[in-house]
N, C-alpha and C positions, 0 to 999 in steps of 0.2 A: 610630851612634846615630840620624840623622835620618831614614837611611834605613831604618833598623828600624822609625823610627815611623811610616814613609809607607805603610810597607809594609802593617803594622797598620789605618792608617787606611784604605789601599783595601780590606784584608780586610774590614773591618765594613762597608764601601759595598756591597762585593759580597754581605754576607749581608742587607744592611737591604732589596735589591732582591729577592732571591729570599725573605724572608720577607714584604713586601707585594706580591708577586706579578708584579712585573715582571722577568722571566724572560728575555724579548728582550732586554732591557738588561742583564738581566746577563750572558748571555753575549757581546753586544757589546764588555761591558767589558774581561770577561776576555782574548777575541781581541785586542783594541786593547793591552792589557798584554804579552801577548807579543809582538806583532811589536814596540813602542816599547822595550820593554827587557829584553835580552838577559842581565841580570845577575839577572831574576826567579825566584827561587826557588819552584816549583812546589811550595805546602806543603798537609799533608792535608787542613786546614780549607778549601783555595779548593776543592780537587775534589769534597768532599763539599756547596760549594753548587752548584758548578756541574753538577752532575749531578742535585740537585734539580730546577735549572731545564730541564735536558733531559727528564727525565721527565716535567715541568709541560708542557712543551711538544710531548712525543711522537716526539724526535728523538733516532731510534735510531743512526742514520748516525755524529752527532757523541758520542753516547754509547759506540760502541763505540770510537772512535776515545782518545778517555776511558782506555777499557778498558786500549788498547796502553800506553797513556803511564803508566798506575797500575802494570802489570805489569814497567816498564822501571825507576822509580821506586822500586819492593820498596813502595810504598803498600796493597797488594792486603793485607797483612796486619793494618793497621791494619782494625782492627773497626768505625769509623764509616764508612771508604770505602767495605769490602766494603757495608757494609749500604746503602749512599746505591748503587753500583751495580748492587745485587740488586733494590733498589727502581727505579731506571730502566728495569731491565728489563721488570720487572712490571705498571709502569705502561703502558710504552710496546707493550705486547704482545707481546713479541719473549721468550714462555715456556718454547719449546726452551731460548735462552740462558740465561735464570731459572733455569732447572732446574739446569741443567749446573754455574753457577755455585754453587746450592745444594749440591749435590753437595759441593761442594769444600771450603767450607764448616763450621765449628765449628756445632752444633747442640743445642746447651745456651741457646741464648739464643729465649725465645717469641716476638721480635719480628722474628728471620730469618725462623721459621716463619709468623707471619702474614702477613708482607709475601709470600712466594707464594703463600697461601690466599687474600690477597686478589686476588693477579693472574691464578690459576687461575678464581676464583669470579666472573669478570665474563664469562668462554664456557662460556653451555652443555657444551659438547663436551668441555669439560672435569669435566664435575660428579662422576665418576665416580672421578677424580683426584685431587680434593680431597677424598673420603669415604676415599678408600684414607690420600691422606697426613694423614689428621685421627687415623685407626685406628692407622697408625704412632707418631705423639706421643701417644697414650694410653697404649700401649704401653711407650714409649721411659722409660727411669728415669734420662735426663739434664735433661728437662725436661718441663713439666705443661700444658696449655691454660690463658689465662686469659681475661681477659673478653673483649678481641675476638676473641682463636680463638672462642667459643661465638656473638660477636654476627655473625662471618662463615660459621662452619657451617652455624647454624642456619636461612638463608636459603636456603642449596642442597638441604637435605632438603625445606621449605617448597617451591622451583620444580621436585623431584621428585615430589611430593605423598608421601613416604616415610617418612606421621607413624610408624608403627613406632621404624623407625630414630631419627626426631623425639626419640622417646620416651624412646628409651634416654639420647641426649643429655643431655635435659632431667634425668634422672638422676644424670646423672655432673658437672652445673653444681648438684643440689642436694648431692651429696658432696662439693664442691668449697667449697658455703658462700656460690655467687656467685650463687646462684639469685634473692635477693633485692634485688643489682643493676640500675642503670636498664638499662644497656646492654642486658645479658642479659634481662631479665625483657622489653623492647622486644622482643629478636627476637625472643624464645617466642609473643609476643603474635602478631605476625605469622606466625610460622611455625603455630599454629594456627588463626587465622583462615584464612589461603590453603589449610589441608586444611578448611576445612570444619567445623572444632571450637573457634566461637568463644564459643558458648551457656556451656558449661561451661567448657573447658580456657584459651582466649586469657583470658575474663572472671578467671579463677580467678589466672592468669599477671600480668595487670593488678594487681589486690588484694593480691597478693604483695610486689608492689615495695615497695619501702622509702621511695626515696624520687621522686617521681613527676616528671617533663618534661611539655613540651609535645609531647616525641614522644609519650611515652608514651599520653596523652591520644588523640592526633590515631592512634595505630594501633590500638586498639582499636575509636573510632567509625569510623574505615573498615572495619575486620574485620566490625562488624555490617552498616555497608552494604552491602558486596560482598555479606552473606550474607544481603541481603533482607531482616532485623531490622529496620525502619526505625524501628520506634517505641523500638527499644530504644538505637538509635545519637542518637536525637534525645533520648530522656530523659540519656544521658548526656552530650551536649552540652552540656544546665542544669545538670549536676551542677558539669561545669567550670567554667560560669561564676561559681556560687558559690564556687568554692575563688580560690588564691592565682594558679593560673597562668591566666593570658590566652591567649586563643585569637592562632595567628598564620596566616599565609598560608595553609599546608597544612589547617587546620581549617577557614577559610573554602570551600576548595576541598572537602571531604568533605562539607560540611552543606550546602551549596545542593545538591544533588542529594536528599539525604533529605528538603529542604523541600518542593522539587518534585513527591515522590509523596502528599504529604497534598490533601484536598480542596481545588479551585482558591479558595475562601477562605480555607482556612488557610493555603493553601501562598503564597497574596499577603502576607497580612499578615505573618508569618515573612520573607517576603523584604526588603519593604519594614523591616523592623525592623535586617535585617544590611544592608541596601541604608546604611540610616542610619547603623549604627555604623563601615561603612567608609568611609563621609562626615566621621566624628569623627575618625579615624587615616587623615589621608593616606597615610602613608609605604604602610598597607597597599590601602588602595583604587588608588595608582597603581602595584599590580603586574599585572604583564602579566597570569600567570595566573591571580589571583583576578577580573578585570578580566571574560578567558575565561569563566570556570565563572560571572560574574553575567549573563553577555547568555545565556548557555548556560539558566540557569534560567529568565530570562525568557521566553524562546524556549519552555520546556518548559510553562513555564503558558499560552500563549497571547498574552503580553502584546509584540507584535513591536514595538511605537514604543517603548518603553523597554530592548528590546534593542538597537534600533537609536540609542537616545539615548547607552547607556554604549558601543557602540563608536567611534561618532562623536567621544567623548569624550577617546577612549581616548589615553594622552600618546604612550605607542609599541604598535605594534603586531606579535605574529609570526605567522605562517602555522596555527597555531592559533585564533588570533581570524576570521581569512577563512573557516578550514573552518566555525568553531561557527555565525559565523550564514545560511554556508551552507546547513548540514547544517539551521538553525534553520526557515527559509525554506523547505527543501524536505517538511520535519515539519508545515508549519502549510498548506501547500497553497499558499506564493506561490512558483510555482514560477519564472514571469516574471521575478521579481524574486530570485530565485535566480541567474538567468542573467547579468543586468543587474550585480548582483555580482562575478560570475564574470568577465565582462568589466571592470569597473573593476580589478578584483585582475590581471588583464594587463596594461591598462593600465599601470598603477604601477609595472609591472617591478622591483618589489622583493624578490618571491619567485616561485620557480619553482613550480605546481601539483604537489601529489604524491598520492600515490593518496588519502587521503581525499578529499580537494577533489573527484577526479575521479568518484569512488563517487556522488559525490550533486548532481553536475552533471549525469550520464547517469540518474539517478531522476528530478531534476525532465525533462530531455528525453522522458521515456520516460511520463513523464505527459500532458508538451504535446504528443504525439507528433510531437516534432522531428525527424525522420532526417536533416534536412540541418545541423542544430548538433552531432545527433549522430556523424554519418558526420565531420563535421573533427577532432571530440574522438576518434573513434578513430583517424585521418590523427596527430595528436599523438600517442597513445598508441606506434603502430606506429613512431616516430621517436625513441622514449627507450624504450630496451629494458631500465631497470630497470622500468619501467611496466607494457612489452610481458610480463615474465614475473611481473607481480605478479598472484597467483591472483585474490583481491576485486575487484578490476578487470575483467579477462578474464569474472569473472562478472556485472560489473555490464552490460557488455557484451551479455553473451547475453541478459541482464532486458531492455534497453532494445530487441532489435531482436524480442524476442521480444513487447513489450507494443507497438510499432509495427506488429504485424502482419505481418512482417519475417522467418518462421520459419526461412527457407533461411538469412538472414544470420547470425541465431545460431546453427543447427546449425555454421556453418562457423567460428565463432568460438568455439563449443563445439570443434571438433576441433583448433582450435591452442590451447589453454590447455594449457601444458607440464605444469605440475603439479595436476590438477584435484582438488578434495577435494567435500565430501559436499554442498555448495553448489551448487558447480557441476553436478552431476547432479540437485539438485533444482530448478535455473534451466530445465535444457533440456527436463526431464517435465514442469515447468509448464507452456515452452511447445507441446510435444504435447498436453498433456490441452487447453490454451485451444483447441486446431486439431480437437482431438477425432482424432487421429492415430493410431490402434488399431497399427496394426505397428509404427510407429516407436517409440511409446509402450513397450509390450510389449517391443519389443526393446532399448531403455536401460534398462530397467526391469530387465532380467535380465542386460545386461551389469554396469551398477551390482554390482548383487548377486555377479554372479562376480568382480569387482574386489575383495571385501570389506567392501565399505562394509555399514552396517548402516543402514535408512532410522529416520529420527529424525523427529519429530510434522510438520514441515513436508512431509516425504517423502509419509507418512502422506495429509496435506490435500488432495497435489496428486495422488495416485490417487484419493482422493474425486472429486476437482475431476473426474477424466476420467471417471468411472464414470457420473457426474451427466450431460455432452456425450454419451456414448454409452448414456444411457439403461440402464444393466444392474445389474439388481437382484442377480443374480447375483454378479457383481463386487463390489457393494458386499457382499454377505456374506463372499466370502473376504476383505477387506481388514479386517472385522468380527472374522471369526473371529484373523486371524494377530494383530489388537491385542491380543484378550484372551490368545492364547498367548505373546506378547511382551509380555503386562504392562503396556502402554503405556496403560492406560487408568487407571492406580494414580496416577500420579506428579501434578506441579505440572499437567504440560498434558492433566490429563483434561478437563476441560468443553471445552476447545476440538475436541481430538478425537469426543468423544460428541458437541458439537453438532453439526457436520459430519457424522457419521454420520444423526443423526436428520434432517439437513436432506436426506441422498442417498438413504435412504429415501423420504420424505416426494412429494420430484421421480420417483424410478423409481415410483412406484405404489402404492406398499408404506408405507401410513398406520398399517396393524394394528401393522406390525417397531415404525415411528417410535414410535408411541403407547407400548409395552410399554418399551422401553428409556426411554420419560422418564419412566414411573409407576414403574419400577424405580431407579431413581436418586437414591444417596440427599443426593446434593450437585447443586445445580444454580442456575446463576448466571444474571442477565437474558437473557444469549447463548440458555441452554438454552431458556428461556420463549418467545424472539424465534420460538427455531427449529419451537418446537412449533407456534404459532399457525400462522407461514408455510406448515409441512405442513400443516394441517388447512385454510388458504385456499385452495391449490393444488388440492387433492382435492376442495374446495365443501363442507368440513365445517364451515360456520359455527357454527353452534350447540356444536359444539366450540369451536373459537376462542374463542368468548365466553367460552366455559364457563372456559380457560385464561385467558384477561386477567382476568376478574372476582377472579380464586384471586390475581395478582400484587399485592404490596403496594409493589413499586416499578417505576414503568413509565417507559419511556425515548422520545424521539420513534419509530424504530421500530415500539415496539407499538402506539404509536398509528396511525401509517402503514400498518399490517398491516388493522387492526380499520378503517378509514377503506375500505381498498382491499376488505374480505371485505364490506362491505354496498354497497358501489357497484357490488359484482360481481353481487351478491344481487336487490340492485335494492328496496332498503331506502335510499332518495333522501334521505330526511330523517333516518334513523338518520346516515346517511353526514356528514349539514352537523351534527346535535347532539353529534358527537363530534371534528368538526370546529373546532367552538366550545369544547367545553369543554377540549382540547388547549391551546390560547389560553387558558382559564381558569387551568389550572395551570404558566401562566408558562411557556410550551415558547412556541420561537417555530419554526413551520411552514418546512420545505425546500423543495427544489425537488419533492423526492420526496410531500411532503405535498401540493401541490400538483399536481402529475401525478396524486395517487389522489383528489382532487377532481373533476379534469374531466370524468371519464366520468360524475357527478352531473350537471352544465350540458349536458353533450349528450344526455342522456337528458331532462330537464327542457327539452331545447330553449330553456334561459334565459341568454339574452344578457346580464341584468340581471349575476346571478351568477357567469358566465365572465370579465365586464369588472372586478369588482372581486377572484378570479383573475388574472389578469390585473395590474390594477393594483399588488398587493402584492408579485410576481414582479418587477414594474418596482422600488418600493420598494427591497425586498432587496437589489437589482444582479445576480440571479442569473442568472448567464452560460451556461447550458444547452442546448445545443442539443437536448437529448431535450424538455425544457420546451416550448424554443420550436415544436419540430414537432408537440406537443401541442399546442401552443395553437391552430395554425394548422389540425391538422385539426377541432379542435372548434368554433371559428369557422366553420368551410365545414359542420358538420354542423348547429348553430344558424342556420342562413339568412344568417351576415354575412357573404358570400364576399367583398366589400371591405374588410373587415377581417382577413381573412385575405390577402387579396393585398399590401395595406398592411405587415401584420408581415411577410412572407416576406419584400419587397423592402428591410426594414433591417436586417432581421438582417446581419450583416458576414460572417458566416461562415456558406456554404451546405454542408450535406451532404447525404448522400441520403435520409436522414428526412425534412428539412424539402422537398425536393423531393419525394416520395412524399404525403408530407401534402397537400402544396398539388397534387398532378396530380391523387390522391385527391377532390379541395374541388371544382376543375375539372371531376370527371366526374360529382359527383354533381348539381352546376348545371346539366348538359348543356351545358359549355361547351370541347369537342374541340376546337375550332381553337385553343384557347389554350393548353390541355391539349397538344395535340401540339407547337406552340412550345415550352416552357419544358423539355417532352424535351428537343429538339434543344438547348437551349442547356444545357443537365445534360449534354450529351455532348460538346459541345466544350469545356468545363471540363475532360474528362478523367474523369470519374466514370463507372465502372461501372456498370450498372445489376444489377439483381437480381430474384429473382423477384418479388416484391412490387411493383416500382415496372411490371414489366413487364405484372402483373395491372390495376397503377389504371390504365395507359394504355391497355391492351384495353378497360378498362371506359370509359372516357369517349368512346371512339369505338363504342363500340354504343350506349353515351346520347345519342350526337351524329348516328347514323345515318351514320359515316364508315367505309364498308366496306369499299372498298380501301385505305385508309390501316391500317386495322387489320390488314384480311388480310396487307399489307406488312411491317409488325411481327412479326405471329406468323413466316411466313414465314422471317425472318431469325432467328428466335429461335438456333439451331443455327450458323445461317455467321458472325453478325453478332456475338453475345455467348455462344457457346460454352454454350445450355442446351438442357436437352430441355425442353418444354411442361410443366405442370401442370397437375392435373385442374383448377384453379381457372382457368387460361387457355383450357383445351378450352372449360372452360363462359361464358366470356368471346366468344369466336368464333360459339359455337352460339347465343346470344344475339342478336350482332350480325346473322348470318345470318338469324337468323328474323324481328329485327325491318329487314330490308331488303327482307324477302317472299321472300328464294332457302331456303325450308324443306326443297326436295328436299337441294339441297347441304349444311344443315346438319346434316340426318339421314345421308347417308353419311358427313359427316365423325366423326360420333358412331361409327358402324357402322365406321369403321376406325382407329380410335382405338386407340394401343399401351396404353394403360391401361384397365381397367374403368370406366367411366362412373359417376358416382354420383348419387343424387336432384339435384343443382344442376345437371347437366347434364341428364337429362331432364325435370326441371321446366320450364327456361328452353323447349326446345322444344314441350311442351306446350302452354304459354303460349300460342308462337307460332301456334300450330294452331288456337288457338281465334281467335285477332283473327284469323287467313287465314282461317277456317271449315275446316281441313285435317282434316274429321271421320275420315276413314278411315285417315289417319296419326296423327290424334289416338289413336283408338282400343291401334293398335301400342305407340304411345309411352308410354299409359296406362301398360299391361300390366306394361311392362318399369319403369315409375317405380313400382306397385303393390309390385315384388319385392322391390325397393331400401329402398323408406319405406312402409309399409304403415300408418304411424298418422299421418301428416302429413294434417289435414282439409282443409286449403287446396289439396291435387290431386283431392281428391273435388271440391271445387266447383267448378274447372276443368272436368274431365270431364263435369257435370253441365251446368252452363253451355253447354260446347259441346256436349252432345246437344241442349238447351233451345234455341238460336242455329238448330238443323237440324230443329227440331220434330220429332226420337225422343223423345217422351214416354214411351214403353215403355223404354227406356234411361236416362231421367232417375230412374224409378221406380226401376227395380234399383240404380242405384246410391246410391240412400236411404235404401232396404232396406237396402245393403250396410253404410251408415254407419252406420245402426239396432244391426244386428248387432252392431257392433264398440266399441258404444256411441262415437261421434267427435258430436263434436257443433261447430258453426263459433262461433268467439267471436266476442263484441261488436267491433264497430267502435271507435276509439278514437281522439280525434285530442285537440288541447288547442293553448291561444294561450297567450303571454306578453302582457298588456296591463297598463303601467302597474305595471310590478314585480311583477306577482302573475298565476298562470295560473291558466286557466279548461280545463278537462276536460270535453271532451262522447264520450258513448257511447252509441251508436245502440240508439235506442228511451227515453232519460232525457228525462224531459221536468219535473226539480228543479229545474235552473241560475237561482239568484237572478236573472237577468235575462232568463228566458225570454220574457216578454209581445215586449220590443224586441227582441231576435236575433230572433225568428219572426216580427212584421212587417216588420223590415228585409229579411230573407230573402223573404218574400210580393210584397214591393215590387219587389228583385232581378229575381225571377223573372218577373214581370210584364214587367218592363223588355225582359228579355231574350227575350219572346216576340214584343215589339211589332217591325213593321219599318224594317230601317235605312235611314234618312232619309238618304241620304249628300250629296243636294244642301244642304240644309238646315241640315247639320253643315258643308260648305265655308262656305257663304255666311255662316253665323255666325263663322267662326274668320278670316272676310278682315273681318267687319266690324269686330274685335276692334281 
């Protein structure tokens, strides 16, 4: 009798621990029972928990083992065993065995049946299997589906998207009477949303039920989420909160993302209101992942110190929390502090990185263009080969070495992605189309295509992208044409695509195509607006332009940066600063970009005044720019402040070859070559390339400097030294320097054997030359051939004319008068202007208006006086010793 009770009392030990979850112990227990006492009766009840606990625990090994011992036992025919080890099976994945046992098996009971529908229904590979054995028990006239058969079917037709099939179901649970069941009426909700049908069918499925959850609730507003609904997922959010059921973790996690898509003051206040109500219910504010999805929101509005406050906060944390406000951080542009992350999350050696983390570790790299954080992050990847064969990976890969300019590295990392998908072909055409890479381009482009894939709106973008680099109007028509045969200009991503097209238009030439396709369009978003101006600035269609921003009734910085840059180009100086201003009026606060289309205002205006407080709100901002900064510095070299210009180059932290180019530029227009050729050489021992561009300002400062062999030195090397052929802009760089060093024969042959056609810039500069040497008879030649080239430039008539005038041919100075006569050319005013005292002063030769005319033209009389008188240079000693 005592030992009957003891017996009893360990049985209920052993079920109290597999029913609160302690599984480990219970089978510890159970083993420790059998080795201590050999008189233990092996009764049905222990093996039906203890094979709970092994399928709790995924231990198939000692479950089979189970198996032998039930079989030797004759327990196999008790119906609670079989069922406790059908379900081990099931659980523990081991569904050959599942099966087989099923087999064997009485099949009159729905709960044998579910328990393998539910252990089929958790692999894919199976879904095919559990539609067949669903079809079988509809069939079968021993037993009927009931609510969890339909809550477990209904899920796998859902992740086939095979609402048909759905349909029938949903049929056979309204014949059945369970239709207005929570269980059931939950999956339907779900299984219509995930196809796509949550407007009508999921909502209708919702309504039905009888009697309603918090699931219920929480799968319908994600049904509308996922389906872009967002107003309708958040109206019924409020609805919830008026009724009986409270929102729980899972609803938290579904509505901060729909908050997130409202205007960033609606979508604040809404946060900060759940921000608060999970401040009132700890239990739910200190779960992980509603913890997650709030720095996640905050992150998505912009608001990083308060994403950075709740994870700070955070009581524990999983490798989800690290990616969100990674992934936060590389979304909001701190990509620095992406990194800095990234490294502390190693530090901590608490979780191992896994491919999200890594997706958006190599975005921000690929932004800072890192290649030396990135090359170790692929050193790791290539050392964990579930990594090594993770597709999103492999292609973030090819992003990052492709946006480092890096293009050999990604093709190569293109050709080891084992499984490549429709991604990964649109990573490696992006990075051809950036290289402008016509064959290689061309030729993934059509191996893609024989692969099967079908290019989708990205694919789409990034043939624009190359059509735009390689200039071909043509191109962009066929990628125009195959849209509209493909349809792809119908769906969600038409504005994006139409803009893109109007914008590749617009760059190849072809303003008439741009134009017709946005007058023809009957939907068009600020994008389309942005991209119409942009073509019409491009092309110098201002008056267009305007005519389009005036028509906008919402404008974005952008357009305003468009309209700022189309009059500064125009040379509409003050149009340029009153729109300027009034940007600033309507609460827009100016870029770096807004500022860049400023400067060419100050340097045309020659006003230091207005470059320095440029200037100064750049500083303000914090804007870390190096395209800014090489603005700035050549616009300061072009405004006379070359010490301001050498001042910012030398803080800037980080030199590239703009801001080098800018300041050798500044250098040569000061005629200041011997400094100019320094600040080369030290650009090259940095390691920096040079380019055409930087190669033309440094010709140019040695013909302003009169340094001829250093220049000839240069060009010289062009070919051995930096792998280029010359430019007509370097030809005319050299011809320059030559002529102004007086070797005019030499720079004429060099002209004369030139592998390119010579253009007006280069026979102009020796013209020039001809007339300071008096080279009247080469002038003449050189005339001729500048005459062919530019025939309505008036500034070579009065060259030629001058130097006939210098050689007293009056007879030649006449004809070519005559000839200016003829062609009606007539020479403009003179024009120069001062900044004094924050305001300039404009003089043009022959005005004789200028409110201070009386004193300029005495002081000037005085000048001139002075500088006829003679220099007294003993008189000037003796005074400056007596000083």
């Amino acid at each position: 009798m005592l030992q009957r009770d003891a017996e009893h009392k360990w049985i209920s030990t052993l079920n109290d621990c597999t029913k609160y979850g302690s599984h480990s112990e219970a089978l510890s227990l159970f083993i420790q029972k059998l080795r201590c006492s050999s008189s233990f009766g092996l009764h049905h009840q222990v093996f039906a928990a203890v094979l709970k606990s092994c399928a709790a625990l995924r231990t198939t090994g000692l479950g089979r083992a189970f198996h032998g011992c039930i079989l030797k036992l004759g327990h196999i025919y008790c119906h609670s065993v079989s069922k406790s080890l059908l379900n081990m099976y099931a659980k523990s994945g081991a569904l050959p065995d599942c099966q087989k046992l099923f087999r064997q098996m009485p099949t009159n009971d729905p709960v044998v049946w579910n328990i393998v529908f539910s252990g089929l229904s958790g692999y894919r590979e199976y879904d095919d299997q559990v539609l067949h054995l669903f079809n079988s028990m509809r069939v079968s006239n021993e037993v009927k589906p009931n609510l969890v058969t339909f809550a477990i079917a209904l899920p796998v037709y859902a992740r086939l998207g095979d609402i048909d099939s759905g349909k029938i179901l949903h049929s056979h649970a309204i014949k059945s009477g369970l239709v207005a069941h929570t269980l059931v009426g939950n999956a339907l909700i779900t299984m219509y949303a995930k196809c796509g049908l949550v407007k009508q069918d999921a909502f209708a499925a919702f309504c039905g039920i009888y009697d309603k959850d918090v699931v219920s609730w929480n799968a319908i507003i994600a049904g509308f989420s996922e389906n872009n609904l967002l107003d309708d997922a958040f109206r019924l959010f409020r609805e919830m909160l008026k009724g009986p059921i409270a929102p729980n973790d899972s609803t938290i996690v579904n509505i901060l993302p729909v908050c997130s898509s409202f205007t960033k003051n609606v979508a604040c206040y809404l946060g900060k209101e759940i921000h608060c109500f999970l401040l009132r219910r700890t239990e739910m504010g200190g779960d992980v992942s509603v913890c997650n999805a709030l720095a996640s929101f905050y992150l998505r509005v912009g608001h990083i110190d308060k994403a950075e406050s709740v994870f700070q906060k955070m009581e524990s944390r999983d490798l989800v929390s690290w990616n969100a406000i990674i992934a936060g951080y590389v979304a909001n542009g701190y990509w620095l502090r992406a990194l800095d992350l990234f490294q502390e999350l190693l530090s901590a050696r608490m979780f191992e990185p896994n491919s999200a983390t890594l997706v958006s570790v190599l975005s921000a790299c690929a932004h800072l263009k890192n290649l030396q954080v990135g090359k170790v992050i692929h050193g790791y990847i290539l050392r964990h080969s579930s990594l090594y064969a993770n597709t999103p990976v492999s292609n973030a890969l090819v992003s990052f070495y492709a946006k480092c300019n890096d293009i050999g590295a990604a093709y190569q990392t293109f050709l080891m992605i084992p499984w490549r998908d429709l991604v990964s072909w649109n990573s490696i055409l992006d990075a051809f189309a950036e290289c402008a890479s016509d064959a290689q381009f061309q030729g993934h482009l059509n191996c893609m295509l024989g692969e099967g894939f079908r290019p989708d709106f990205i694919t789409i973008l990034a043939i624009i992208r190359f059509c735009i680099h390689v200039s071909s109007p043509v191109k962009v028509k066929e990628i125009h044409s195959y849209c509209l045969k493909a349809a792809m200009l119908l769906g969600d991503n038409e504005p994006t695509v139409v803009n893109a097209i109007i914008d590749a238009y617009a760059k190849c030439g072809k303003i008439g195509y741009a134009s017709r396709i946005f007058q023809n369009l009957s939907r068009k978003n600020l994008v389309t607006f942005n991209s119409m101006i942009s073509g019409y600035v491009i092309s110098g269609s201002y008056d267009d332009a305007f005519m389009i921003f005036n028509e906008m009734t919402i404008r974005d910085l952008t357009s305003w940066n468009l309209m700022v840059q189309a009059c500064a180009e125009n040379d509409c100086h003050r149009q340029a600063l009153s729109l300027f201003h009034e940007l600033q009026a309507q609460r827009m606060r100016p870029n770096a970009m807004t500022v860049m289309s400023i400067l060419p205002v100050c340097a045309e205006m020659a006003s230091v005044y207005l470059l320095r407080q440029c200037h100064g709100y750049a500083i303000r901002a914090c804007y870390q720019d190096a395209r800014l900064t090489g603005a700035l510095i050549d616009v300061y070299a072009k405004c006379g402040s070359i010490r301001s210009a050498h001042k910012l180059f030398h803080l800037a932290p980080v030199k590239d070859l703009v801001m080098f180019t800018s300041m050798i530029g500044g250098y040569a227009m000061h005629g200041m070559g011997r400094e100019a050729l320094c600040l080369f050489s030290c650009m090259l021992e940095l390691g920096l390339k040079p380019d055409h561009v930087i190669i033309t300002a440094i010709l140019s400062s040695c013909s302003h400097a009169g340094l001829v062999n250093e220049g000839l030195k240069i060009f010289d090397s062009l070919e051995t030294a930096y792998g280029m052929k010359p430019s007509i802009e370097q030809y005319s760089c050299i011809v320059d320097l030559l002529a102004r060093g007086g070797r005019i024969n030499d720079a004429y042959s060099l002209v004369a054997g030139m592998s390119v056609e010579a253009n007006a810039n280069v026979w102009g500069a020796l013209l020039g030359a001809c007339r300071t040497h008096h080279e009247v008879g080469l002038g003449c030649v050189v005339a001729d051939h500048l005459f062919q080239v530019e025939a309505s430039n008036v500034g070579n008539y009065v060259v030629i004319s001058n130097l006939y005038a210098a050689d007293a041919r009056w007879d030649s100075v006449m004809e070519v008068r005559k000839l200016m006569r003829t062609r009606d050319l007539k020479k403009s005013a003179g024009c120069s202007w001062i900044e004094v005292e924050k305001r300039n002063s404009v003089f043009i030769a022959g005005d004789c208006f200028h409110p201070k005319r009386e004193i300029i033209y005495s002081t000037i009389s005085t000048l001139d006086q002075q500088m006829k008188e003679p220099f007294l240079f003993d008189e000037i000693n003796m005074f400056m010793y007596s000083i």
